[in-house]
N, CA and C atoms as a LAMMPS dump frame, in Angstrom:
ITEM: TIMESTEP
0
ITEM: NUMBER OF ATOMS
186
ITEM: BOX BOUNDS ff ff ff
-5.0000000000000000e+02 5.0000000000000000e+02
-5.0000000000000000e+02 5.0000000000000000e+02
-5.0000000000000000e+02 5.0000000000000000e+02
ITEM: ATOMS id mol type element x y z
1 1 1 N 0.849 -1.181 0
2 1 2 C 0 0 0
3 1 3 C 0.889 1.237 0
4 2 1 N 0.141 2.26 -0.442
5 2 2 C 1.242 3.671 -0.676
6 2 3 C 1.279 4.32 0.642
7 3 1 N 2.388 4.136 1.399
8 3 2 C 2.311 5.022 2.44
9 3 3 C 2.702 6.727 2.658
10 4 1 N 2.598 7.388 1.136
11 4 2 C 2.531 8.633 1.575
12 4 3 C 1.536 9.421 1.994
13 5 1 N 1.876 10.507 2.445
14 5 2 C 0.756 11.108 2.99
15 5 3 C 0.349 12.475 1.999
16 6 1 N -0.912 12.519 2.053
17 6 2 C -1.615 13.681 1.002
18 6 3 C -0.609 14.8 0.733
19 7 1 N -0.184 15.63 1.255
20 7 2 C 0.589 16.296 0.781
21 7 3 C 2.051 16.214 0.517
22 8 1 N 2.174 14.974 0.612
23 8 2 C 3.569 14.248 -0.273
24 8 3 C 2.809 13.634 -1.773
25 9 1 N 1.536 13.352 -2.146
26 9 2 C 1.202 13.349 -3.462
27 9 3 C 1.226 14.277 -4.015
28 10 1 N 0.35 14.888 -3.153
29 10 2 C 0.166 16.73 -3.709
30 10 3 C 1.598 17.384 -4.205
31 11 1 N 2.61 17.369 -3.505
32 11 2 C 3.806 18.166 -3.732
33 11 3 C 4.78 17.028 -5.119
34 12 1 N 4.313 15.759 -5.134
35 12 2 C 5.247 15.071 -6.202
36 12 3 C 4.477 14.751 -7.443
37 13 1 N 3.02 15.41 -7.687
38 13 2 C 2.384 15.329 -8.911
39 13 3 C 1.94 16.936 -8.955
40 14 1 N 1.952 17.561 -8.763
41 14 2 C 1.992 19.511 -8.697
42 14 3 C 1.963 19.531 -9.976
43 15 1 N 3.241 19.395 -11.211
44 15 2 C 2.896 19.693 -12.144
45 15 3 C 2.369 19.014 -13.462
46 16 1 N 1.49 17.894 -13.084
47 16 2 C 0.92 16.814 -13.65
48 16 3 C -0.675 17.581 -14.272
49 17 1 N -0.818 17.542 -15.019
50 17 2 C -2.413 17.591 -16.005
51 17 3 C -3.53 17.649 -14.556
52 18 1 N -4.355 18.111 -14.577
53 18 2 C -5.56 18.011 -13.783
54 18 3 C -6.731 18.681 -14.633
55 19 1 N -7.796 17.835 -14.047
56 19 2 C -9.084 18.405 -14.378
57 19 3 C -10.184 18.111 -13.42
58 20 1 N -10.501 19.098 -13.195
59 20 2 C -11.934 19.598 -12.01
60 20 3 C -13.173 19.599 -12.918
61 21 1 N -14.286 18.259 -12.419
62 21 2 C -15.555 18.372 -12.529
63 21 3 C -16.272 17.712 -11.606
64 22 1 N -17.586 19.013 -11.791
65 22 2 C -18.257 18.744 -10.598
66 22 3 C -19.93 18.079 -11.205
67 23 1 N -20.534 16.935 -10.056
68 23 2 C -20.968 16.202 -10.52
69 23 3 C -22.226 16.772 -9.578
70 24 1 N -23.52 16.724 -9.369
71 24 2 C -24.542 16.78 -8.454
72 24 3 C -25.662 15.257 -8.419
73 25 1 N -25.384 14.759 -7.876
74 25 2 C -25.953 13.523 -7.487
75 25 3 C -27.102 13.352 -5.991
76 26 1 N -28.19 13.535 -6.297
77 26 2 C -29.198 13.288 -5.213
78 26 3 C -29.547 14.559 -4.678
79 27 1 N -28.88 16.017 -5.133
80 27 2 C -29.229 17.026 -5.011
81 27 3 C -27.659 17.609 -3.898
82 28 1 N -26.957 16.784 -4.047
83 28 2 C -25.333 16.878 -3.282
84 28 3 C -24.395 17.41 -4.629
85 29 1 N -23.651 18.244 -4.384
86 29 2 C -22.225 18.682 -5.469
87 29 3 C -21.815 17.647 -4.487
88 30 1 N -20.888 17.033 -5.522
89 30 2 C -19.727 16.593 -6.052
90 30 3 C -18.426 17.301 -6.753
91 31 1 N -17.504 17.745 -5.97
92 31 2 C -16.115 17.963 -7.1
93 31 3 C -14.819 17.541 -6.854
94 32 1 N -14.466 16.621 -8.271
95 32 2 C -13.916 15.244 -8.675
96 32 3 C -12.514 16.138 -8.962
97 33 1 N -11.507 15.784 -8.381
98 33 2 C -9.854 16.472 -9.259
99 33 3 C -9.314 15.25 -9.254
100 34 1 N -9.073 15.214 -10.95
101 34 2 C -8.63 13.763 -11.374
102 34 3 C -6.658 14.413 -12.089
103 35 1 N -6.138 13.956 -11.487
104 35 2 C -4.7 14.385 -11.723
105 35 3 C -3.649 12.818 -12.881
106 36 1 N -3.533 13.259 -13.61
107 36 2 C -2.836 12.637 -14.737
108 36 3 C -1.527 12.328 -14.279
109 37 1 N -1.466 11.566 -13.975
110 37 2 C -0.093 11.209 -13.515
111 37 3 C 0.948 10.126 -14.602
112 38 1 N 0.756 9.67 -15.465
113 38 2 C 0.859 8.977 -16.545
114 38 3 C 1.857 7.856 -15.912
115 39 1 N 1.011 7.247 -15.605
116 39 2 C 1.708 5.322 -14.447
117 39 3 C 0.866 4.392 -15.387
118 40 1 N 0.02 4.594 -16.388
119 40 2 C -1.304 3.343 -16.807
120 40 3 C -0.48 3.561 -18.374
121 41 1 N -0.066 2.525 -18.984
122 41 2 C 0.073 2.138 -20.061
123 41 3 C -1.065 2.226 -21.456
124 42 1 N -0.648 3.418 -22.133
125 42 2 C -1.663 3.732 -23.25
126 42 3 C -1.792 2.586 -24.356
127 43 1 N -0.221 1.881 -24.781
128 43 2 C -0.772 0.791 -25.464
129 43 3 C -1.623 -0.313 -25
130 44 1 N -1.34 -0.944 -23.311
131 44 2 C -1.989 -1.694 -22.887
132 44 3 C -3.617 -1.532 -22.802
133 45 1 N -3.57 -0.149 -22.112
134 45 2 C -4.91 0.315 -21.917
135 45 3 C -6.136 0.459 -23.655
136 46 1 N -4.937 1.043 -24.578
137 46 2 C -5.872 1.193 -25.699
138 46 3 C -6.347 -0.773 -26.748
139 47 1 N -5.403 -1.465 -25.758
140 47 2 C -5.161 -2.578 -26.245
141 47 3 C -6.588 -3.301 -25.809
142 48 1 N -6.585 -3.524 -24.543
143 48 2 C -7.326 -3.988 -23.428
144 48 3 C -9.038 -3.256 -23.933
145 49 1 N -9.141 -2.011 -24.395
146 49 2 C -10.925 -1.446 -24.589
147 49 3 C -10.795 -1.701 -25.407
148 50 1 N -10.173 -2.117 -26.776
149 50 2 C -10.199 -2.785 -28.639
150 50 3 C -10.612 -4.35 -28.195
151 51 1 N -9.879 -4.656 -27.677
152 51 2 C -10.118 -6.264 -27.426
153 51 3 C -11.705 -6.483 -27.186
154 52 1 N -12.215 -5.93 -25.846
155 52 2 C -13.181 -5.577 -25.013
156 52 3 C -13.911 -5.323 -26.055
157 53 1 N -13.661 -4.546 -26.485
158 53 2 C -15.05 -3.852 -27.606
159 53 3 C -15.995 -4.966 -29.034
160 54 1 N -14.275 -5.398 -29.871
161 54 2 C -14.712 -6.521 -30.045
162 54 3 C -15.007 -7.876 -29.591
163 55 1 N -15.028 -8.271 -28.231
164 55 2 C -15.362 -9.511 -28.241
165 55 3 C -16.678 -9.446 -27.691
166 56 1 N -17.068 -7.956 -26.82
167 56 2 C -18.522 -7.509 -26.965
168 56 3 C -19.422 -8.165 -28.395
169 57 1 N -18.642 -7.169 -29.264
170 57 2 C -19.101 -6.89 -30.833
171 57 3 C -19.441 -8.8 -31.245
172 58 1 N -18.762 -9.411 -30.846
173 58 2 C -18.671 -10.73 -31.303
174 58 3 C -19.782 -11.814 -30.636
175 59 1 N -19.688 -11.297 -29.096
176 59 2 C -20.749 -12.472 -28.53
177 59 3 C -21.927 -11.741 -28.56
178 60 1 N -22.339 -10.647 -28.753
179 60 2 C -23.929 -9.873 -28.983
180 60 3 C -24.367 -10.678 -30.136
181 61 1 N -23.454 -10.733 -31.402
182 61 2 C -23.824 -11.274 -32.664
183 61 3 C -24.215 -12.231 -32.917
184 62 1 N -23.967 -13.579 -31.998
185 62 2 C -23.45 -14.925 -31.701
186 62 3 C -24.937 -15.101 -31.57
């Protein structure tokens, strides 16, 4: 498990991509800061929803 503490993320992703949206659910705000930290593999990841998509595409048809 990651044992740092919030403002040891905060201070070692600072200048990483972020984006703030806010969501209202049940009549509650919600606001989401999703910080890009680029650790997730784009070929794997774009690999992994193609696969996914077609084998969807394949057993719907079936």
């Amino acid at each position: 498990m990651n044992n740092k503490t919030l403002q040891e993320m905060n201070d070692a992703y600072k200048d990483c991509p972020m984006r703030t949206s806010e969501y209202t659910i049940d009549g509650k705000k919600y606001i989401v800061k999703s910080h890009f930290v680029g650790e997730k593999s784009l070929d794997d990841t774009l690999y992994r929803i193609a696969f996914q998509k077609a084998m969807d595409e394949v057993l719907t048809t079936a």
